[in-house]
N, C-alpha and C positions, 0 to 999 in steps of 0.2 A: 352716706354711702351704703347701697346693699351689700348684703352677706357675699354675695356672688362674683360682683366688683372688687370687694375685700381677699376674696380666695385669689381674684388671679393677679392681683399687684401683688400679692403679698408671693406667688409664683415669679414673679420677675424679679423682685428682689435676690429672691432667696435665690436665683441663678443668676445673677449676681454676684451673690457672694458668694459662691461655689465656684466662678470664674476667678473672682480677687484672690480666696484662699489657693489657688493652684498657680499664681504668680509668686516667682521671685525675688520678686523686687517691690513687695510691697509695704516692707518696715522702709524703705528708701523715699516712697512718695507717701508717708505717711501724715509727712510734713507740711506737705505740698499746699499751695492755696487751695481752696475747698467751693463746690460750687453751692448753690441754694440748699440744695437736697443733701447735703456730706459729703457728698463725692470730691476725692482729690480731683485735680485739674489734671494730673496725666493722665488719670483713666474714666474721664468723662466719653472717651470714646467705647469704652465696654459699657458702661450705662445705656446708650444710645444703640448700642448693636446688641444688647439683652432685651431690650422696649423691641427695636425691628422683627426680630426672630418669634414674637407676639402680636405684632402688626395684624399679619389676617383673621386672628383670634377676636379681634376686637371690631366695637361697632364703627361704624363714620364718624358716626359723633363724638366716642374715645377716642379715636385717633387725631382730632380735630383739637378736641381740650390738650392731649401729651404734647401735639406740637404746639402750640399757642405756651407750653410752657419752657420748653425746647428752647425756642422763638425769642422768649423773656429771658431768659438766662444767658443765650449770648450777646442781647443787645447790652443787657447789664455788665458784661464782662465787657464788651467794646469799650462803654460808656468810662470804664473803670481803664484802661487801656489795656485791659488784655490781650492778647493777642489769640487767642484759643483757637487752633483750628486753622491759625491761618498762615502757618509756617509751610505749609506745604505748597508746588509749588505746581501739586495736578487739581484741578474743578471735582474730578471726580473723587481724590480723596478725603478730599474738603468736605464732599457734600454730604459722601457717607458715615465721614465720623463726626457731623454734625448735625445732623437730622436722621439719615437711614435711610428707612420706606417712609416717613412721616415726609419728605420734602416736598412730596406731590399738593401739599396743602398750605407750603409754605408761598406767599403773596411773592410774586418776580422781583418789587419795589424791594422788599425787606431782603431779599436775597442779595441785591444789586449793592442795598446799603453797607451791608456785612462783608462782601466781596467783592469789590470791584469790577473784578474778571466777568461777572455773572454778567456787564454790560457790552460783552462781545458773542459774536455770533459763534466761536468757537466754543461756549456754551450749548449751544442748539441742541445737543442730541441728551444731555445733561437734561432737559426741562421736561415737566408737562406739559400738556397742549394748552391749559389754560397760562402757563409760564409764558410757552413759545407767543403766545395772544397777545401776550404783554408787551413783550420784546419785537415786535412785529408793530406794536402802536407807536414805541416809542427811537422804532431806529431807524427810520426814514422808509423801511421796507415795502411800505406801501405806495412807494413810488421809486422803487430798485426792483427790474427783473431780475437779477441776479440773486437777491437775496430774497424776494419772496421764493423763487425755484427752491433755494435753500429751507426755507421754511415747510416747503408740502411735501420734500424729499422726504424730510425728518415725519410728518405726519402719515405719510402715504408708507406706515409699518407694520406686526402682529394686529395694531389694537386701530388700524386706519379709520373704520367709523366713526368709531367713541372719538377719536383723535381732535378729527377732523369737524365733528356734532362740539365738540366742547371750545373748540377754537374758534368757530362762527359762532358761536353762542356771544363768549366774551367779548369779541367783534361788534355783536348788535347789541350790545347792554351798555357800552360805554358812552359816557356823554361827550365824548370826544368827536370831533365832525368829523368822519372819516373821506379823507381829500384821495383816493384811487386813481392812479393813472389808468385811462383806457388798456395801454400792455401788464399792465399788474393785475386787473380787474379780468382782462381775459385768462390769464395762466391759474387766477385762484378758482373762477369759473369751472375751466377743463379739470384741474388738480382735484378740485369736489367732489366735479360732476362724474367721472374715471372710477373714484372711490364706489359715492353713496349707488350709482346705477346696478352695483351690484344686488344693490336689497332690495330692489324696486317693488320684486316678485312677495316680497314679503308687507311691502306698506301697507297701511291703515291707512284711513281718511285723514286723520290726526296728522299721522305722519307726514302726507302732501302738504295737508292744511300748513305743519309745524315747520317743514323746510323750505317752500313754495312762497309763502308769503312771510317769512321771519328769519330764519337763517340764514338765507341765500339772499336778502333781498340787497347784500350793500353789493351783491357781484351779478344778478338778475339781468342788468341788462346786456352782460356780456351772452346769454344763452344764445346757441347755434338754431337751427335751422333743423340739424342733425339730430340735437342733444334733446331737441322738444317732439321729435316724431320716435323717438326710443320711450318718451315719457308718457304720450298717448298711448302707446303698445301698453301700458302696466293702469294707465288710470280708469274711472270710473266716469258716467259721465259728471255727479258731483264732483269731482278732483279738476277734471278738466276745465269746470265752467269756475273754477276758487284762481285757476292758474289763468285763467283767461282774464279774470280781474287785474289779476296781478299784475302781471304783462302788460295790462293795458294802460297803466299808469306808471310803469319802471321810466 
């Protein structure tokens, strides 16, 4: 571990325990079962929201290792019959005093394991885009209007591009045959196409290249008529002639 790494866990702790020392009640859970790291089990939830409030501080790749260890410590308490976390009877309380900001990296599966709840759509707004990716493969949504609508609502937010780039992403990596109803296929289409036309002005080659024949392609042949004379207005004629491919075999 660098010196550098060393300085700022060793800052988390220490507020921490600046947060322990100003509780009340803490010769009461001192008793208390204890997790991996020492931590009483009732105040696993300050451990977790001392790490979050650190969260931006750190790189992807730390935040990726704290949760993967996060992650480890309540499947061990499941596995033990704990119940940690799961007396409550809101998603979002759950989610915060069990991950924090680190749940955006936490797998939909492992979620769904830990929490049952996590396998209903009243989750949705709870998730990241690559969560919502998840939960959209495995709840029939790809052949429910209703619930894919539900799903671009949730995407189509602040963060709508990133959103909606990391949900077709997960989409076309999966080795899952993705079975699309023609009405599903067009509303993911529109819901996209709505979003990403706003950057158009902004694309790169890449970027056509990257959406035009990769991202878009499980919903391509739903594209209008409409939607592809707004996309020659912005292309090159390289872009046009990558999309003409495309197109020509959708």
């Amino acid at each position: 571990m660098t010196s550098l790494r060393q300085q700022e866990l060793t800052a988390v702790l220490l507020g921490y325990l600046k947060q322990s020392q100003a509780s009340d009640d803490i010769a009461e859970t001192a008793g208390a079962h204890r997790s991996p790291v020492g931590l009483p089990k009732a105040e696993s939830g300050i451990s977790v929201g001392a790490l979050s409030s650190h969260f931006e501080q750190m790189t992807s790749l730390r935040q990726q290792e704290l949760t993967a260890v996060l992650l480890g410590y309540l499947k061990q308490s499941q596995a033990s019959g704990s119940t940690c976390g799961s007396d409550t009877s809101s998603l979002s309380v759950w989610l915060e005093e069990s991950f924090g900001k680190f749940s955006v990296y936490v797998d939909y599966q492992d979620l769904r394991a830990l929490n049952e709840a996590f396998g209903s759509f009243q989750a949705l707004d709870l998730l990241s885009a690559s969560q919502v990716a998840q939960l959209t493969l495995t709840s029939g949504a790809l052949n429910n209007a209703d619930l894919i609508t539900m799903v671009f609502e949730r995407l189509d937010g602040s963060n709508a591009f990133q959103d909606v780039d990391q949900f077709l992403t997960v989409l076309t990596q999966t080795s899952q045959v993705l079975n699309i109803s023609p009405v599903v296929r067009d509303i993911m289409m529109n819901g996209t196409f709505q979003i990403i036309r706003l950057y158009f002005a902004e694309f790169t080659s890449y970027d056509w290249i990257s959406w035009f024949t990769l991202k878009l392609s499980p919903v391509l042949s739903s594209l209008t008529a409409e939607m592809l004379q707004t996309v020659t207005s912005y292309t090159d004629c390289n872009a046009y002639h990558i999309m003409y491919v495309t197109l020509s075999i959708c």
